[in-house]
DRENDO-1510 file (C-alpha; in Angstrom, 1 decimal, always signed):
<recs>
REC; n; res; u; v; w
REC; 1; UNK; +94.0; +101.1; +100.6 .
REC; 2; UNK; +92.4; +103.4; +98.3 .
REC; 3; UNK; +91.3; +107.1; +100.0 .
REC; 4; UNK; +87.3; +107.3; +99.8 .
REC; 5; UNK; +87.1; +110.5; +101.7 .
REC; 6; UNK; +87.1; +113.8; +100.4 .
REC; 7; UNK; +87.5; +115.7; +103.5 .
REC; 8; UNK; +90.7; +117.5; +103.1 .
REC; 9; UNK; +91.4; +117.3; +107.3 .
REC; 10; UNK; +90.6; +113.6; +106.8 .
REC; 11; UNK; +93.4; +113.3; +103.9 .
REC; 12; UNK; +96.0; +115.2; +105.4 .
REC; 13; UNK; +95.8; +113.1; +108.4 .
REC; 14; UNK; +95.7; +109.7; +106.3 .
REC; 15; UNK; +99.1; +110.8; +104.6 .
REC; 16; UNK; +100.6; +111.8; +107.9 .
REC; 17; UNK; +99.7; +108.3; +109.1 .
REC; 18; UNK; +100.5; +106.3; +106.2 .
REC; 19; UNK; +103.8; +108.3; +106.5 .
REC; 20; UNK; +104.4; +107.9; +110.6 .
REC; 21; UNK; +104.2; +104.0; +109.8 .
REC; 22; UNK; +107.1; +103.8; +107.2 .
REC; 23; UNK; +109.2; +106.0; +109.5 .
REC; 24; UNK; +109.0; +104.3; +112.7 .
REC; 25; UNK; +107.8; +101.1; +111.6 .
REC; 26; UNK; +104.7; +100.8; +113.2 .
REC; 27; UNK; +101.7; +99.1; +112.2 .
REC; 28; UNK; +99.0; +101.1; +114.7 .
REC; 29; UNK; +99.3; +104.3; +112.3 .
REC; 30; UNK; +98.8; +102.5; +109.4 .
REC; 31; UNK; +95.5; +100.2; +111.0 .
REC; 32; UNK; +94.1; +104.2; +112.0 .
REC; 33; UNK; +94.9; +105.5; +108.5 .
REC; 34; UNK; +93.1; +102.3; +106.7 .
REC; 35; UNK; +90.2; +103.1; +109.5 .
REC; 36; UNK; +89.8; +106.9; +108.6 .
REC; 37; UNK; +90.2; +106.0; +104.5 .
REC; 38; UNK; +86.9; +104.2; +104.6 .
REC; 39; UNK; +83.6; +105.5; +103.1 .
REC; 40; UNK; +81.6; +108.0; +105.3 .
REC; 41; UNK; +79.0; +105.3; +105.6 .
REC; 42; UNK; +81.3; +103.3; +107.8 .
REC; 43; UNK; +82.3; +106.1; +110.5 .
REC; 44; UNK; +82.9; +105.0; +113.4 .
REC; 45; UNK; +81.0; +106.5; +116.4 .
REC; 46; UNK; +81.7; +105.7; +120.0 .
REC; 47; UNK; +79.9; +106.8; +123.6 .
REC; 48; UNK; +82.1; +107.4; +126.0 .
REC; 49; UNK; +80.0; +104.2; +128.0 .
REC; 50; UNK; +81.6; +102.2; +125.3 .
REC; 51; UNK; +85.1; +103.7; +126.5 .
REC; 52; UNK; +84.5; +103.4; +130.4 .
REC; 53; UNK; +83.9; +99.3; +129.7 .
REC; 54; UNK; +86.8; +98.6; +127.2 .
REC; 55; UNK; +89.5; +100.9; +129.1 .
REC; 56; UNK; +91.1; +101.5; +132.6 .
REC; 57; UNK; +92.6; +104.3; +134.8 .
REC; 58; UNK; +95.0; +106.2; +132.8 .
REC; 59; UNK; +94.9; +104.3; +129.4 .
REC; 60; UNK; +95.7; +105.8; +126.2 .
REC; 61; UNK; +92.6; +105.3; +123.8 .
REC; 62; UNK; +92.5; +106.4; +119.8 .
REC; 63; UNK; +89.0; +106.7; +118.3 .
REC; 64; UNK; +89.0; +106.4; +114.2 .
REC; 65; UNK; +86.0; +108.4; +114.1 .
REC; 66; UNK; +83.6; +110.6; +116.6 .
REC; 67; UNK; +83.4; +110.7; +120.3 .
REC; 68; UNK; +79.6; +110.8; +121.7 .
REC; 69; UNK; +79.0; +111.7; +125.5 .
REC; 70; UNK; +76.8; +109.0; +126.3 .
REC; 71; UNK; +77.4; +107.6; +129.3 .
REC; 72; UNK; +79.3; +108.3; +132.2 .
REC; 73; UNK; +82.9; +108.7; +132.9 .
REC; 74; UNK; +84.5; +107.8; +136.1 .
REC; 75; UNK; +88.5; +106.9; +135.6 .
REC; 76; UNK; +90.9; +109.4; +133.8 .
REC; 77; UNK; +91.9; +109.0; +130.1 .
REC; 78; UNK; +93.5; +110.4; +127.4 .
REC; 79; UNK; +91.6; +109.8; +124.5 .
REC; 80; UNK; +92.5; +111.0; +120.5 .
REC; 81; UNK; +89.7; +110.9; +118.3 .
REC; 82; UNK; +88.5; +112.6; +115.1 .
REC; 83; UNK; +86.1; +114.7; +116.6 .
REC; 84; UNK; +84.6; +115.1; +119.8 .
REC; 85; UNK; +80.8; +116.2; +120.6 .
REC; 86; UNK; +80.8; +119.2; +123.1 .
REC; 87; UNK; +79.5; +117.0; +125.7 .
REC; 88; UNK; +82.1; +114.0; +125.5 .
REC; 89; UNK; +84.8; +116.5; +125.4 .
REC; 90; UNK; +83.3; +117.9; +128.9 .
REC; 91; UNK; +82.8; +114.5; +130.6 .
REC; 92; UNK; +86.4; +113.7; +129.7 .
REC; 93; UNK; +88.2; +116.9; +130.8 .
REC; 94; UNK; +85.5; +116.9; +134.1 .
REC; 95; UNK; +87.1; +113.3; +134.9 .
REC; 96; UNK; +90.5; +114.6; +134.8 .
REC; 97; UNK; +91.1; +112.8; +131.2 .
REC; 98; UNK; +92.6; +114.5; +128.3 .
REC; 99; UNK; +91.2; +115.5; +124.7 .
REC; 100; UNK; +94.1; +115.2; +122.1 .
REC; 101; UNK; +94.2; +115.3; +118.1 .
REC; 102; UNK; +95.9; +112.3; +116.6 .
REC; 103; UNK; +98.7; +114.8; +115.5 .
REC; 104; UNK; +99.7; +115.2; +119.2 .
REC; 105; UNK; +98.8; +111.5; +120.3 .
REC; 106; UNK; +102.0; +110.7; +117.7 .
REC; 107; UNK; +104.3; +113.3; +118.3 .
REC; 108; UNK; +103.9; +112.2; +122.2 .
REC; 109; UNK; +104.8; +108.3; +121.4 .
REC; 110; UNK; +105.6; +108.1; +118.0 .
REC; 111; UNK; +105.9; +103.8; +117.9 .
REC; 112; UNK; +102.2; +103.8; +119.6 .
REC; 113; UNK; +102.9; +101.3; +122.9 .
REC; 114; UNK; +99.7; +101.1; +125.1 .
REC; 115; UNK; +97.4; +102.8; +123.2 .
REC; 116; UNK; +94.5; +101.4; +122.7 .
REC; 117; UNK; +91.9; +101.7; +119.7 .
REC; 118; UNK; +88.3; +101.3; +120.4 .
REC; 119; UNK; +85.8; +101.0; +117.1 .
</recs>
């Protein structure tokens, strides 16, 4: 898929996908890379309310775009995303959950079992 952003963060990490998926031949990077390649008029934003229903206690969760902090948070997660809004990254720490960059969330589990992406 062809790269629409010009964001140099956003290209960097599209490369660093595309190449995580030939090395450990997994198909999660590349779906995340093909997410983030797409025109700025198809960011993905997510409330953490949106979270709470679609995950459970403890689960792993990528975001191809922005975290929002509406809604409340009442299980633990570790979520990778994009970005984070000041407030969504407070609800999630204050629930005992985890903020992470998507550089961390593969170097942690490089073939991507149990995570789950929520767009």
């Amino acid at each position: 898929m062809k790269v629409r952003t010009t964001n140099p963060e956003s290209q960097n990490l599209i490369k660093f996908f595309n190449k995580q998926a030939k090395a450990n031949k997994v198909k999660i990077w590349k779906y995340l890379a093909d997410y983030l390649s797409k025109s700025k008029r198809s960011n993905i934003v997510v409330n953490i309310g949106k979270l709470v229903r679609l995950s459970s206690d403890g689960d792993i969760v990528a975001v191809p775009g922005k975290v929002l902090g509406s809604g409340l948070l009442n299980h633990k997660l570790s979520v990778a995303a994009f970005n984070f809004t000041p407030v969504a990254r407070t609800k999630i720490e204050a629930a005992g959950g985890k903020c992470i960059d998507f550089y961390e969330l593969v170097n942690k589990n490089p073939k991507g079992s149990n995570i789950k992406i929520i767009r």
